[in-house]
Backbone bond lengths (Angstrom), bond angles and torsions (degrees), N, CA, C in turn:
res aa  C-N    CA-C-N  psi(-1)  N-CA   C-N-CA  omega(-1)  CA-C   N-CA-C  phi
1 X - - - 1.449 - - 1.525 110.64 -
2 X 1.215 125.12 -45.34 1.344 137.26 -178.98 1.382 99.47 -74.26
3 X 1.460 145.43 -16.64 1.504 126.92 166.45 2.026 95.78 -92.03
4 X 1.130 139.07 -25.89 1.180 119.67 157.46 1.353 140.98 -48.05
5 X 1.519 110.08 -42.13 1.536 113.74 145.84 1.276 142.03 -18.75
6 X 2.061 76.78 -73.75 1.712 93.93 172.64 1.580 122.93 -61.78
7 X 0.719 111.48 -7.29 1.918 124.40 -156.89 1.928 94.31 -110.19
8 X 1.100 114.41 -21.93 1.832 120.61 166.24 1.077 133.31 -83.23
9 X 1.440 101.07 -19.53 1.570 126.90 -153.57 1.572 82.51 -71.97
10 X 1.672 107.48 -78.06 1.268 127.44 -163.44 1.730 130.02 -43.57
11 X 1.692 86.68 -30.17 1.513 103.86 165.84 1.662 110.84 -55.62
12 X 1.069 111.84 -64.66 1.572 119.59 -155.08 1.537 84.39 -74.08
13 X 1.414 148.88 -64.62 1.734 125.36 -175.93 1.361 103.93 -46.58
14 X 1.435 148.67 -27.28 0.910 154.31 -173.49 1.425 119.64 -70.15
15 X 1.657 106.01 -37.61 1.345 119.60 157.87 1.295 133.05 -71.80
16 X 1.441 105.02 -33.16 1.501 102.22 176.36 1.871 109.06 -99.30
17 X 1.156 120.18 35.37 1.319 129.86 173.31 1.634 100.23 -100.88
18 X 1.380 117.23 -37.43 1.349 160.83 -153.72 1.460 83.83 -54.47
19 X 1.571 89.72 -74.44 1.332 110.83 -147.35 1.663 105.49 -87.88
20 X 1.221 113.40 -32.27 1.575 125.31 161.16 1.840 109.90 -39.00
21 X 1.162 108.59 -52.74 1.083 125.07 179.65 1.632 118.38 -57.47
22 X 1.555 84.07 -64.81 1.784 88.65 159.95 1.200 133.58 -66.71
23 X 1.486 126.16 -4.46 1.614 123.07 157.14 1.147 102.52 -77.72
24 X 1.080 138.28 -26.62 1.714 130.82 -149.68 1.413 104.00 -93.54
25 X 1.263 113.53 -20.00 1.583 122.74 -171.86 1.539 93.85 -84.27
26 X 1.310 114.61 -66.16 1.688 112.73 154.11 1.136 124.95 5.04
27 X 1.459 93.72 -83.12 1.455 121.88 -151.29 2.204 98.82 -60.92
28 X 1.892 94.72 -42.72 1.623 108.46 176.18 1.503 112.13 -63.50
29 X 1.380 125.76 -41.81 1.296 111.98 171.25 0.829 141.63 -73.80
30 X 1.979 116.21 -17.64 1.643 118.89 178.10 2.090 92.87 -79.81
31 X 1.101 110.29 -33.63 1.885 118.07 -174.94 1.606 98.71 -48.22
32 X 1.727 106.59 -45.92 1.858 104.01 -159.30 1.875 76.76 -88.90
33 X 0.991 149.98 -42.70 1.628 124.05 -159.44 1.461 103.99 -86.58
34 X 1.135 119.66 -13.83 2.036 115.50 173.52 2.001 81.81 -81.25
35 X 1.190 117.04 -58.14 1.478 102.89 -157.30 1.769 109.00 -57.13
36 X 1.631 122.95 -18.78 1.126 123.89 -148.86 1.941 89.80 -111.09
37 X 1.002 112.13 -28.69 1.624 131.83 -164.01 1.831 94.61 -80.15
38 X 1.335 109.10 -63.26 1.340 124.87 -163.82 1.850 99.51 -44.79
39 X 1.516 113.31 -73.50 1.148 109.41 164.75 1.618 134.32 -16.45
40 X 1.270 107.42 -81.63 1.510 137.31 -173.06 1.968 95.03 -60.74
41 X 1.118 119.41 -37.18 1.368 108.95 175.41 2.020 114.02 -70.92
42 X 1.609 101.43 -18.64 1.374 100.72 172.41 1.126 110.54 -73.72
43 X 1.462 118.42 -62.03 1.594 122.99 -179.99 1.784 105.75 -49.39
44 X 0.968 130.24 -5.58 1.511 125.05 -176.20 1.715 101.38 -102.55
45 X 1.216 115.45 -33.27 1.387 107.92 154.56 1.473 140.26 -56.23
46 X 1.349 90.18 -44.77 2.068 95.24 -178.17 1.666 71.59 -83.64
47 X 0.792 148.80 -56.83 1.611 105.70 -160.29 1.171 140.24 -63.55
48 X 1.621 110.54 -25.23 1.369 125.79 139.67 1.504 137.41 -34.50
49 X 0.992 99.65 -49.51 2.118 126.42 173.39 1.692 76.96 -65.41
50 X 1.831 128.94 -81.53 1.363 106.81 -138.57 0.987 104.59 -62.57
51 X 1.440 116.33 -26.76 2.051 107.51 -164.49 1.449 99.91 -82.24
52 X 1.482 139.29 -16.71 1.322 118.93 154.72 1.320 137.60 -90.49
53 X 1.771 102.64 12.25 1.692 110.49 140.87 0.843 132.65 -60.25
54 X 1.490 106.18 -50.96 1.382 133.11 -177.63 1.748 108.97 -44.07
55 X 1.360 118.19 -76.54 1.650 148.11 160.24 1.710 94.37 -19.49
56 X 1.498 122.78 -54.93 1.428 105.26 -158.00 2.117 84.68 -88.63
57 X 0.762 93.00 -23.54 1.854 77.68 -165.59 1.492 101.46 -70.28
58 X 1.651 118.93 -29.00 1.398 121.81 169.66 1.988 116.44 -51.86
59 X 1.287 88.11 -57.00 1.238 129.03 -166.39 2.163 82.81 -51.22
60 X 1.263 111.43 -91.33 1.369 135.76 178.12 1.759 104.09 -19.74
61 X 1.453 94.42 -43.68 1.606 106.65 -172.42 2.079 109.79 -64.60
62 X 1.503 90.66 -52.00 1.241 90.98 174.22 1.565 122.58 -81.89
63 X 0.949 125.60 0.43 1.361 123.80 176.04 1.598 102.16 -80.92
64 X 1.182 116.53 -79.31 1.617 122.99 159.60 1.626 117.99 -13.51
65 X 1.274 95.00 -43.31 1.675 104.10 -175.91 1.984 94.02 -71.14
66 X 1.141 123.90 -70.40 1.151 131.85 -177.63 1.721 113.01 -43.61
67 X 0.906 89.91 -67.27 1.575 98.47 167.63 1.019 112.78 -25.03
68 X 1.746 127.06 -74.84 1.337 124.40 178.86 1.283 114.67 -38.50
69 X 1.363 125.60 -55.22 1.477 124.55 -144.15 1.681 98.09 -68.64
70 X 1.296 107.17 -35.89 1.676 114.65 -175.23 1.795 107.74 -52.38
């Protein structure tokens, strides 16, 4: 009975190494996609802002253009 114990014990630290393990991998992939995401969501902004500079100065250009001809 006392080597059945012992022989259970090891299982269950074994399990929660398991699972220790498996938060940490977690825990590393949401860390590298906020660290990798965070960036790339800035650069997706100013590019947004420039290309809707871009759009109104187009935009501005042809109105003016039209305008005149009227």
């Amino acid at each position: 009975m006392a080597e059945e114990v012992k022989s259970s014990a090891p299982e269950q630290s074994g399990a929660d190494v398991v699972k220790g393990d498996f938060a940490t991998i977690l825990v590393g992939v949401g860390t590298m996609l906020d660290n990798t995401l965070t960036p790339l969501s800035k650069v997706l902004a100013q590019t947004l802002d420039s290309m809707t500079t871009v759009a109104r100065q187009i935009l501005d250009g042809l109105n003016s253009s039209l305008g005149e001809k009227k």
